[in-house]
Biopython code that builds the backbone (N, CA, C, O; Angstrom):
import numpy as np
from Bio.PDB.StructureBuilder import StructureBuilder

atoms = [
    (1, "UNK", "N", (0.840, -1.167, 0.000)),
    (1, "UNK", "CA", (0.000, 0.000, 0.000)),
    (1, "UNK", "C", (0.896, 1.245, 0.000)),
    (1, "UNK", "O", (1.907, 1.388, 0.688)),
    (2, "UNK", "N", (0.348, 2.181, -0.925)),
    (2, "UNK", "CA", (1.292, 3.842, -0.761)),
    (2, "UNK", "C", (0.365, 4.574, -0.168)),
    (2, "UNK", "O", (-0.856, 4.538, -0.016)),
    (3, "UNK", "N", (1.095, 5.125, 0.075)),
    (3, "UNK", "CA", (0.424, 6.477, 1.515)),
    (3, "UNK", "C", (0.572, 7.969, 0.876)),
    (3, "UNK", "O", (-0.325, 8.807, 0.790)),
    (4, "UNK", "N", (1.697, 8.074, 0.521)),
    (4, "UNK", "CA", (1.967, 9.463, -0.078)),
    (4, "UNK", "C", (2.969, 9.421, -1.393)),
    (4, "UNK", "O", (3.821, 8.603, -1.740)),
    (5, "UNK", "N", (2.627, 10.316, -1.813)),
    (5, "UNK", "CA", (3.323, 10.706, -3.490)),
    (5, "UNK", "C", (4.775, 11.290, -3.261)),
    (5, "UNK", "O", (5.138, 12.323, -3.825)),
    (6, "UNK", "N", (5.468, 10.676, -2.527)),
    (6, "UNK", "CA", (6.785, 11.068, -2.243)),
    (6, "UNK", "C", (7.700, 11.316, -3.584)),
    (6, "UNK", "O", (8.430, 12.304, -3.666)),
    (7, "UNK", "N", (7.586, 10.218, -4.755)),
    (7, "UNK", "CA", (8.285, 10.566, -5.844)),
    (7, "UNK", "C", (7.590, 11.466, -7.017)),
    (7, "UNK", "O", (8.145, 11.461, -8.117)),
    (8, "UNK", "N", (6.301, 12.304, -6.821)),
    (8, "UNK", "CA", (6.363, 13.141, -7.296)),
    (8, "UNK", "C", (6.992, 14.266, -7.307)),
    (8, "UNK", "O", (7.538, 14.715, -8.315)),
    (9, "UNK", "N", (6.973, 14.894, -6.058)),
    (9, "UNK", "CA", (7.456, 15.551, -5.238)),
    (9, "UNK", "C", (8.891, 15.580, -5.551)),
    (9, "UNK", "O", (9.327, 16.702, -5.808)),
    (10, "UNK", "N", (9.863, 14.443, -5.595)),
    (10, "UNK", "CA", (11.025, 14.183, -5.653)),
    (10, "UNK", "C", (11.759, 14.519, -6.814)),
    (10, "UNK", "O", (12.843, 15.087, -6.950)),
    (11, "UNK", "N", (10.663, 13.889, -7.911)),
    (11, "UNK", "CA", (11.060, 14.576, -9.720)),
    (11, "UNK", "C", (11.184, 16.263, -9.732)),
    (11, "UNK", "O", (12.068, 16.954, -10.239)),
    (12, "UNK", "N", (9.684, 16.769, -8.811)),
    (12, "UNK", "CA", (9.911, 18.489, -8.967)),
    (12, "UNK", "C", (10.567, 18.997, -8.027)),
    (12, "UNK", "O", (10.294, 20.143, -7.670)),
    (13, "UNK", "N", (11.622, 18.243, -7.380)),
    (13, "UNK", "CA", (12.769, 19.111, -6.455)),
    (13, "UNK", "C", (13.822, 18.686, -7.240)),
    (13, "UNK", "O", (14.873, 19.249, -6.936)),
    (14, "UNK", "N", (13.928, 17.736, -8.320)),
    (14, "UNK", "CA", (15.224, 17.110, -9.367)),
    (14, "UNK", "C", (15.533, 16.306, -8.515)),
    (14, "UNK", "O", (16.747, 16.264, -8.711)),
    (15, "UNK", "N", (15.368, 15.717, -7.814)),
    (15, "UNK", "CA", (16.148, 14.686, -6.766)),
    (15, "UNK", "C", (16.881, 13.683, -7.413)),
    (15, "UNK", "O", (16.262, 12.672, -7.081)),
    (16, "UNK", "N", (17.943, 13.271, -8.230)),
    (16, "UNK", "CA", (18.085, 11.856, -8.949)),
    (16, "UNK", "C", (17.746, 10.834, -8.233)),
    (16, "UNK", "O", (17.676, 10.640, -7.020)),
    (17, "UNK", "N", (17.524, 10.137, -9.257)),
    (17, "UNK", "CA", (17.164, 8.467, -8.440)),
    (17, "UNK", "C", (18.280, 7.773, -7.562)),
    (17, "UNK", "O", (18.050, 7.053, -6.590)),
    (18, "UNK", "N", (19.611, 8.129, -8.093)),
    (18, "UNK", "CA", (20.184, 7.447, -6.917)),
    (18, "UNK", "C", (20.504, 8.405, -5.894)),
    (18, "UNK", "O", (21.453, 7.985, -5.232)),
    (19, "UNK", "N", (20.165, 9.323, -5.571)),
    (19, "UNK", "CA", (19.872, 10.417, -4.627)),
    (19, "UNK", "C", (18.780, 9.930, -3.832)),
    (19, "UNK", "O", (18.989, 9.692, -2.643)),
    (20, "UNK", "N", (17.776, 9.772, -4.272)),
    (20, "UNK", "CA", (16.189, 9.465, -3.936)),
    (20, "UNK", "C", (16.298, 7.807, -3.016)),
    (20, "UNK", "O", (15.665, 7.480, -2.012)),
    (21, "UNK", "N", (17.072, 7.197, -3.602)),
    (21, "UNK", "CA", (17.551, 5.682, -3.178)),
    (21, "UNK", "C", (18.371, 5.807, -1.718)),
    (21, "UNK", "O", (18.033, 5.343, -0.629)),
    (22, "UNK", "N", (19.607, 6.619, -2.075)),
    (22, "UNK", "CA", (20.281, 6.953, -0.717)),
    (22, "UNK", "C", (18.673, 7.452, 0.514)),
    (22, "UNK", "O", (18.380, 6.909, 1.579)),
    (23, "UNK", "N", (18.158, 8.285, 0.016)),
    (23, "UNK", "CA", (17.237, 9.187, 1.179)),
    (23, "UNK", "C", (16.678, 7.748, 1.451)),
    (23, "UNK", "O", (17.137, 7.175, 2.440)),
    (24, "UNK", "N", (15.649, 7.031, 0.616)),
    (24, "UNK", "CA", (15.028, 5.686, 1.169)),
    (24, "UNK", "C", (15.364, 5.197, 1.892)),
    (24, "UNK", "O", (14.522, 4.865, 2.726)),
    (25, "UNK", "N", (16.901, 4.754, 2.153)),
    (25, "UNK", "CA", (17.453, 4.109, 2.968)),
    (25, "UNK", "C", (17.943, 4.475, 4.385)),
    (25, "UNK", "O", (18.395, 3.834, 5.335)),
    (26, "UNK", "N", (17.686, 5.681, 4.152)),
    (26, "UNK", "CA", (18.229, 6.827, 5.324)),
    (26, "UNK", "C", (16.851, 6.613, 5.967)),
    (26, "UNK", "O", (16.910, 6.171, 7.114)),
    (27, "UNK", "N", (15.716, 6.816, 5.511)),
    (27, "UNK", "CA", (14.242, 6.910, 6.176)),
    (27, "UNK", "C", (14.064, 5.425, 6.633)),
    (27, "UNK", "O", (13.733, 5.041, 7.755)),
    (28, "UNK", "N", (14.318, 4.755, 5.654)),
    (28, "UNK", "CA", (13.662, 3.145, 6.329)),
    (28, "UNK", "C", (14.341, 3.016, 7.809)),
    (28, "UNK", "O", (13.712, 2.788, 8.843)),
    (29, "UNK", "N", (15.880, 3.225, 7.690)),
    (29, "UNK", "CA", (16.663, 2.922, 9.344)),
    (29, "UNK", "C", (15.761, 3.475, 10.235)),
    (29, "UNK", "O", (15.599, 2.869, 11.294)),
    (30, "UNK", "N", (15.160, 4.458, 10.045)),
    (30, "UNK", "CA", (14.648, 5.389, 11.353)),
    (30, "UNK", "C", (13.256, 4.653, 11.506)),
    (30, "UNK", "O", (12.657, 4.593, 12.579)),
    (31, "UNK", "N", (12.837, 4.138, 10.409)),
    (31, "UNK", "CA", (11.205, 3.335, 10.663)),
    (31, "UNK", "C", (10.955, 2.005, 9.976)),
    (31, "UNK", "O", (10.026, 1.715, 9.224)),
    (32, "UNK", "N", (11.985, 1.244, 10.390)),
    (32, "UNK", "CA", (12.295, -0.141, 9.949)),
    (32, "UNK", "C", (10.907, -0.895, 9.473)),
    (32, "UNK", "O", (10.791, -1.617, 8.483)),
    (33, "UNK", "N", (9.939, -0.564, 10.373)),
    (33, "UNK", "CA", (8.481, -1.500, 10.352)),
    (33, "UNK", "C", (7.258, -0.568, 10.557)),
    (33, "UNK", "O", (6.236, -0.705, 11.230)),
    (34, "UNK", "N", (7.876, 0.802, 9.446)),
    (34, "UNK", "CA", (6.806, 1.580, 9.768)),
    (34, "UNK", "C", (6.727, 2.360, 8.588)),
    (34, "UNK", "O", (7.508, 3.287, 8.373)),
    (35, "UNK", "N", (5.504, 1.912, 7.544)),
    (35, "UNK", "CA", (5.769, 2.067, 6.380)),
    (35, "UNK", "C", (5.438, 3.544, 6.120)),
    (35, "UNK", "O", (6.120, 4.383, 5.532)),
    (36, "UNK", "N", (3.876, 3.698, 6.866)),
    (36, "UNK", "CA", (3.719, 5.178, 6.341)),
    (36, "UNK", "C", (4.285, 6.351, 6.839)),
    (36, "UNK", "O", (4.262, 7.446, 6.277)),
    (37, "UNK", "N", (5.015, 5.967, 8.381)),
    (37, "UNK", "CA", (5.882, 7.307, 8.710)),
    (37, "UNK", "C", (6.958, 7.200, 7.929)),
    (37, "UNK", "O", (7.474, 8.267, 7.597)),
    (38, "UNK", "N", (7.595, 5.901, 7.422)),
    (38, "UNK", "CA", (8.424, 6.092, 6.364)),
    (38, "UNK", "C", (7.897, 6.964, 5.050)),
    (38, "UNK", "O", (8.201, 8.132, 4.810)),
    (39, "UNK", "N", (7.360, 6.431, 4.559)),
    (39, "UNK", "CA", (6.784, 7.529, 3.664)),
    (39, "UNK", "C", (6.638, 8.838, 3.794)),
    (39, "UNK", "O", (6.954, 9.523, 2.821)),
    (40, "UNK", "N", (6.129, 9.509, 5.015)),
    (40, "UNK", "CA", (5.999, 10.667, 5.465)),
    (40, "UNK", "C", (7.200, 11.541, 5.424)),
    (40, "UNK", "O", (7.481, 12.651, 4.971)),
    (41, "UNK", "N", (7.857, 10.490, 6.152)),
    (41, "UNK", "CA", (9.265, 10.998, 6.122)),
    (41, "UNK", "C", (10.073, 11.527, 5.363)),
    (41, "UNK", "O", (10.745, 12.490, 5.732)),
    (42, "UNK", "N", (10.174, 10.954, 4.041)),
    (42, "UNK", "CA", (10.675, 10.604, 2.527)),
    (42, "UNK", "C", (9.990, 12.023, 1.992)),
    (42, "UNK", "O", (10.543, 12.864, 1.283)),
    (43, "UNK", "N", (8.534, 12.066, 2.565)),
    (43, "UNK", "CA", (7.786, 12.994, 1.493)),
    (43, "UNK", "C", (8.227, 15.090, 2.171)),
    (43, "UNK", "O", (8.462, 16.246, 1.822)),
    (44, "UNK", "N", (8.082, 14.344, 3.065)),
    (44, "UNK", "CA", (8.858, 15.852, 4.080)),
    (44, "UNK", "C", (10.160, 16.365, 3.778)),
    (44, "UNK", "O", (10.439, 17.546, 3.569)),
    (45, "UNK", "N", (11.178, 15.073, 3.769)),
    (45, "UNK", "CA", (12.652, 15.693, 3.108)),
    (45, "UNK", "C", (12.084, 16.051, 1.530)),
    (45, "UNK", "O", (12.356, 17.201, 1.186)),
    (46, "UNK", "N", (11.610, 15.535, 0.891)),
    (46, "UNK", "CA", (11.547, 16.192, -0.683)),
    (46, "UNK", "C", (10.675, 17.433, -0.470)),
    (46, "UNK", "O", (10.684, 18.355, -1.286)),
    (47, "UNK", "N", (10.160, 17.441, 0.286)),
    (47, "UNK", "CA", (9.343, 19.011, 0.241)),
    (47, "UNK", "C", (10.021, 19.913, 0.629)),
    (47, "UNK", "O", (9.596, 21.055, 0.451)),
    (48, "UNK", "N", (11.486, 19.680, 1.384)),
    (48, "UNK", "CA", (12.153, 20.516, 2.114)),
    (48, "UNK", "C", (13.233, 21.065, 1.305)),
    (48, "UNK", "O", (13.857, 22.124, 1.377)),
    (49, "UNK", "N", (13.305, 19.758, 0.273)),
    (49, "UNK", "CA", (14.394, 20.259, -0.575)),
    (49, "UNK", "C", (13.882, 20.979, -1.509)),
    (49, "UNK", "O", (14.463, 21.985, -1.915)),
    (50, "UNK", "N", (12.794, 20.600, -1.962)),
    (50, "UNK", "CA", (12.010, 21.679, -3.370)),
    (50, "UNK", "C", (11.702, 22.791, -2.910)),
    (50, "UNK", "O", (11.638, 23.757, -3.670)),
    (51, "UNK", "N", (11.424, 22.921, -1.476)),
    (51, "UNK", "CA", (11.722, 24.516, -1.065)),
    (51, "UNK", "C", (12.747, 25.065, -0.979)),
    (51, "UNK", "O", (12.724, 26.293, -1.052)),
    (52, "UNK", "N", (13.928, 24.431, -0.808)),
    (52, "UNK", "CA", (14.813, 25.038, -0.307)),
    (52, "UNK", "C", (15.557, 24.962, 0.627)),
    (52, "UNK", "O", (16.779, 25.094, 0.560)),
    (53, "UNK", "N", (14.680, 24.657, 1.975)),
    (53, "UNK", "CA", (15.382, 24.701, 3.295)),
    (53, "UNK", "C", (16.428, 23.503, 3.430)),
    (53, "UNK", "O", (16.945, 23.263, 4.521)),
    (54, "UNK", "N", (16.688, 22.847, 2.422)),
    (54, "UNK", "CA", (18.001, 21.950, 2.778)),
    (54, "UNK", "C", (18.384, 21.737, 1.462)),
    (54, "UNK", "O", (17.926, 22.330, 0.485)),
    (55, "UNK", "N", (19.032, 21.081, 1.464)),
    (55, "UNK", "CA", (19.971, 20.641, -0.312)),
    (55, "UNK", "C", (19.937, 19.221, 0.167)),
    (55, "UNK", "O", (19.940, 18.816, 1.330)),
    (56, "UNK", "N", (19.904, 18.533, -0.968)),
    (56, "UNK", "CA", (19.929, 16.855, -1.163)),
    (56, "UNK", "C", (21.134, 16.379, -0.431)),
    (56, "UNK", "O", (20.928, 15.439, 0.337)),
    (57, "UNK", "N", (22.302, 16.817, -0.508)),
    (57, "UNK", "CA", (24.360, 16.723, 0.234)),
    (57, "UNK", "C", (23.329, 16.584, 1.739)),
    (57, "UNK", "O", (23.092, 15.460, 2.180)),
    (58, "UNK", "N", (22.857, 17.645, 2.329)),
    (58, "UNK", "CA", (22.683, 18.078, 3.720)),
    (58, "UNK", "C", (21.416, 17.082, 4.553)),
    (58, "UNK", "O", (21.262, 16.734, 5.724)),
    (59, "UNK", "N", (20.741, 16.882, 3.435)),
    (59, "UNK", "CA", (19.970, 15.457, 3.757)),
    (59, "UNK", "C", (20.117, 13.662, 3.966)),
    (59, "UNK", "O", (19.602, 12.699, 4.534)),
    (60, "UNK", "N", (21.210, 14.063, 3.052)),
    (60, "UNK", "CA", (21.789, 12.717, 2.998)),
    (60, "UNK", "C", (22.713, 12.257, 4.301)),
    (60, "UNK", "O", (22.822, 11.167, 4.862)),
    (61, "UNK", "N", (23.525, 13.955, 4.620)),
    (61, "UNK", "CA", (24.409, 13.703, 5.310)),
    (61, "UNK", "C", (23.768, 13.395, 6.601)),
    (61, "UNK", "O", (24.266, 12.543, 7.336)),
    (62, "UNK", "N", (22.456, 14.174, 6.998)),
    (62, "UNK", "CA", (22.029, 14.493, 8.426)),
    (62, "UNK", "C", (21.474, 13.677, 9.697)),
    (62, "UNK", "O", (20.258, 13.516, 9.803)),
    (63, "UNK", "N", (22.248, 13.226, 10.542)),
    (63, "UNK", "CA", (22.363, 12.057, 11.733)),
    (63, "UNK", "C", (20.800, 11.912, 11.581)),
    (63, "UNK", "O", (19.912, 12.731, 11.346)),
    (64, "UNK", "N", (20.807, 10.775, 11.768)),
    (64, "UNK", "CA", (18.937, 10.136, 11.751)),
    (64, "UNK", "C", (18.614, 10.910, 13.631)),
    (64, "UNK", "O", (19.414, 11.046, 14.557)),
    (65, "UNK", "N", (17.348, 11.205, 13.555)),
    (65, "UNK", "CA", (16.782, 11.197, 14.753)),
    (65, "UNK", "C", (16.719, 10.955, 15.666)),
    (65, "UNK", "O", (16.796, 11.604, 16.709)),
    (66, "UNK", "N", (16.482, 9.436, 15.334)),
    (66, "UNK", "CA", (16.316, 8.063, 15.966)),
    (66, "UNK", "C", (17.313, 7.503, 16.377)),
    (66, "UNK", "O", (17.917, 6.733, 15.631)),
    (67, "UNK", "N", (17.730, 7.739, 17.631)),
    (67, "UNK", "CA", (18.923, 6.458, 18.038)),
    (67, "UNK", "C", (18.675, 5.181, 18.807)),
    (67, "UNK", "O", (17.635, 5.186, 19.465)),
    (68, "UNK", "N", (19.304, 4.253, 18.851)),
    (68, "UNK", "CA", (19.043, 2.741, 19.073)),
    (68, "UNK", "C", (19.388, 3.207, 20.563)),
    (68, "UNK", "O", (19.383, 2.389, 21.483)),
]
sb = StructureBuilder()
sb.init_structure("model")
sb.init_model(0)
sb.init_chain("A")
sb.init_seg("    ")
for serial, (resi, resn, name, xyz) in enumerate(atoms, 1):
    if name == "N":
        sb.init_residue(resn, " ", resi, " ")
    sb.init_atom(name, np.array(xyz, "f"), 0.0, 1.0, " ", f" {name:<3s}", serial, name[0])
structure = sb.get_structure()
């Protein structure tokens, strides 16, 4: 099941796909068994980047939240 249009979003911030792949993987760690805050998640960094307030480098780089 999809929850949100995260890769629309992602095409109109230019995100490349293996850009978009790195972020996936960055979001799943933080919500291993949690599909739609994963999604949420995913859809929030691309909204953040098509605004502006971060660059794709600064997303990729940025310590997950979530610590074990």
């Amino acid at each position: 099941m999809r929850y949100f249009a995260y890769e629309t979003i992602a095409r109109e911030a230019n995100i490349p796909p293996d850009k978009l792949q790195e972020l996936r993987q960055l979001a799943r760690r933080e919500f291993p068994k949690d599909d739609m805050m994963y999604e949420l998640h995913l859809l929030r960094i691309c909204m953040a980047i098509k605004q502006g307030f971060i660059t794709i480098a600064e997303a990729i780089q940025a310590e997950p939240a979530i610590t074990k």
